[in-house]
N, C-alpha and C positions, 0 to 999 in steps of 0.2 A: 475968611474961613470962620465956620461958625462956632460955638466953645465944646460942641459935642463933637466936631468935625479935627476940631486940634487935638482933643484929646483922645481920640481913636486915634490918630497919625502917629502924638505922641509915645501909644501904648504899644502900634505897630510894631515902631523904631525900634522900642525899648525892647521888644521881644524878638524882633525879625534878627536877630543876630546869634539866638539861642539856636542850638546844636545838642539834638539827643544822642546820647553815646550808653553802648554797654561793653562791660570787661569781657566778660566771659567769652565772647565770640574771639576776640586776641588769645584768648587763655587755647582757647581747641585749636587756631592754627597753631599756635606754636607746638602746643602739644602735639600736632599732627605732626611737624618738621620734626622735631625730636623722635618721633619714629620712623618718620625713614629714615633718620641719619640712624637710626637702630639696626634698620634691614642693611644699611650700606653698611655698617662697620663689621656687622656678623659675618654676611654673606660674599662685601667685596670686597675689603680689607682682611676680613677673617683677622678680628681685633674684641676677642668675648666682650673685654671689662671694658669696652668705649662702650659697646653695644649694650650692655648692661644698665652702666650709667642714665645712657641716652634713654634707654627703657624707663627706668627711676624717674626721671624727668618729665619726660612725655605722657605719661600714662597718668599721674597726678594731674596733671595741667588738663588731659583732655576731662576727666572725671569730675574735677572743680569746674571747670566752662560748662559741662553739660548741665550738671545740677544746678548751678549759678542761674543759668540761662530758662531752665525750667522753671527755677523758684521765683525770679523775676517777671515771668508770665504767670504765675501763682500771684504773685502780688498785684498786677495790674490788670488781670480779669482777661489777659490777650493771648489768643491761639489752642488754648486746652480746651474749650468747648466741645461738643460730642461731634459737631458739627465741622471744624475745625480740623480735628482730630479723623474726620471722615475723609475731608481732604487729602490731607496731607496722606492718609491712608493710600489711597486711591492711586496720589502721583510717586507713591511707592513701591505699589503693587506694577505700573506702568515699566519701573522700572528692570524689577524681577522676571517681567514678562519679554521683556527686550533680551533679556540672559536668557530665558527658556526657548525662546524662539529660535537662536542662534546655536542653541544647542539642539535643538530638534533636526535644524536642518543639516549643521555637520554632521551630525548621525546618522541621519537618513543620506546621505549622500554619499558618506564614506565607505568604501569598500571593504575595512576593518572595522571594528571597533571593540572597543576600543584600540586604539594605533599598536604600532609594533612599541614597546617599549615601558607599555603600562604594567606596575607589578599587579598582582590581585587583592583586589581594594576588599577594605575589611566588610564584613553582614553582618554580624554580631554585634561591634561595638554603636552602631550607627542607628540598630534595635533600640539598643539602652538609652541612646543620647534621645530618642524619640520618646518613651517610656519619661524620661527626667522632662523632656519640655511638657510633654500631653498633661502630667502630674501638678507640676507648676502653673499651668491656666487653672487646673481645679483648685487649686490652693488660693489663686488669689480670688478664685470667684466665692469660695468659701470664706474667705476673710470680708469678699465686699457683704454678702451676708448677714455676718458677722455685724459689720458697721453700719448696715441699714439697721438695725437693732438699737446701734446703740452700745455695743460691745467694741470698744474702743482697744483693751487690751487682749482682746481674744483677735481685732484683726491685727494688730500690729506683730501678735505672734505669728498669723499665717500670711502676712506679710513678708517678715522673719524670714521664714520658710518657702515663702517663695524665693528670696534673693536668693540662698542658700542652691537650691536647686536651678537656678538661672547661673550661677556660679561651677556648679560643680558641670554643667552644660559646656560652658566655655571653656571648662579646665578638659574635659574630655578631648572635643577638639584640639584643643591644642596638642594633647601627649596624640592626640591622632596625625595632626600635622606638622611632629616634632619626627614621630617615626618615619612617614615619608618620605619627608626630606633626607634624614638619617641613609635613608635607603636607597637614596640617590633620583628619586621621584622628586622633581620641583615644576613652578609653574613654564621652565623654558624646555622641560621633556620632551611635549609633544602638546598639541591641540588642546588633549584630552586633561592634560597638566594645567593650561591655563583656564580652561572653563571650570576645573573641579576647583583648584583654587581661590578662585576669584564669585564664584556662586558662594560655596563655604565661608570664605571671607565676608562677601558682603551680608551674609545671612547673618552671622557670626558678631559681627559690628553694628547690627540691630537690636540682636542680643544685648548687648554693651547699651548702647543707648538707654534701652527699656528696663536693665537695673539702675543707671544712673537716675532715671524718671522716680523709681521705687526710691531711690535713696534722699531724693528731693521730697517726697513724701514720710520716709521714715524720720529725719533727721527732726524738723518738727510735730513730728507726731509723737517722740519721747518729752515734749512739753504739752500733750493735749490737743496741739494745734493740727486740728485732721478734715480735711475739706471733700466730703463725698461723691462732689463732685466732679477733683481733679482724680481722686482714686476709681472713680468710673472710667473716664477720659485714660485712665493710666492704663488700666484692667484692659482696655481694647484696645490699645497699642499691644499691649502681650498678646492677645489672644490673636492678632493678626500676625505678628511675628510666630506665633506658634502654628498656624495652620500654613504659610508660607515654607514653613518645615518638612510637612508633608510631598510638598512637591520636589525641593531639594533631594530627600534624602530616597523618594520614589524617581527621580528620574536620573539622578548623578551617579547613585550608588548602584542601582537594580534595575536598568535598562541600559 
């Protein structure tokens, strides 16, 4: 063997036994298990302060995993591309579209609708909750703006202000999906219980995701450190999540 031939074998060995690993993806499952043991302890135990706890728990862990896991693709140049980002878009929308479809056809085929059992789903608050997200794409497209300038602390404010308004979105929903259930409306109702749920939800928990994204961004942006190009990459995950809204809230609520 020849000395360049040993020491490629050499280098092989010494590497062929390395294993990439990251935290943050253990940090979201757990943090996911921690929430359902949340939904089990409220809804099948009926046990508030386990379910509280378990809330405490989980919801930290999923927020640290997601920003963890973004900020580590910030660091290594992998998957925030526009390109990337189109992807992953795309086998999103594929999904959303598997929900709409399934809903178009139990409606079109059901002889009620909505079923015997449905109370009357709010029109008003579901305005507003549309009003907050539609407001929030302009804000961030205004901060990106902002940062194509050069104005670092004028986007980080309407960055700010985005989160703010992606927060008080989720907070809506929620006192939206606190009342329901309240009111004896859950997803084992009727049909129409498990699509409205579970559309909202997953809408809901994109939401989630895309302030986590902003907060991977905000976090070293209070040291200067501001990358234009993962706040572009960021800006059109919202903006996809925000028109994916449109159809939610046109076909679940008002059809």
């Amino acid at each position: 063997m020849s000395h360049d031939s040993a020491l490629h074998h050499a280098e092989h060995h010494e590497h062929g036994g390395h294993w990439d690993y990251s935290v943050p993806p253990f940090l979201i499952s757990f943090g996911i298990l921690f929430l359902v043991l949340a939904f089990a302890f409220h809804f099948v135990y009926h046990n508030p302060l386990a379910a509280m706890i378990s809330l405490g728990i989980g919801v930290p862990l999923i927020v640290g995993g997601v920003v963890g896991w973004v900020r580590e693709a910030m660091g290594h140049g992998e998957g925030l591309s526009y390109g990337a980002m189109g992807w992953f878009i795309l086998a999103e929308a594929m999904i959303f579209v598997s929900f709409f479809v399934s809903y178009w056809f139990m409606h079109l085929k059901a002889a009620e609708w909505p079923p015997a059992g449905t109370p009357e789903m709010p029109h008003l608050l579901p305005m507003v909750m549309t009003a907050v997200l539609v407001t929030s794409s302009l804000t961030i497209h205004h901060g990106e703006a902002l940062l194509h300038k050069g104005d670092k602390s004028g986007f980080m404010t309407w960055l700010s202000i985005t989160m703010l308004l992606g927060l008080t979105f989720l907070g809506m929903s929620g006192y939206e999906w606190n009342h329901l259930i309240h009111s004896g409306f859950t997803p084992a109702t009727n049909i129409y219980g498990t699509v409205f749920f579970s559309i909202t939800g997953f809408h809901g928990s994109h939401v989630f995701v895309g302030l986590c994204i902003f907060l991977a961004a905000l976090l070293p942006g209070f040291r200067g450190n501001i990358s234009l190009g993962y706040v572009r990459t960021a800006g059109l995950y919202w903006h996809f999540v925000d028109i994916i809204w449109f159809f939610v809230v046109s076909q679940v609520y008002y059809w």
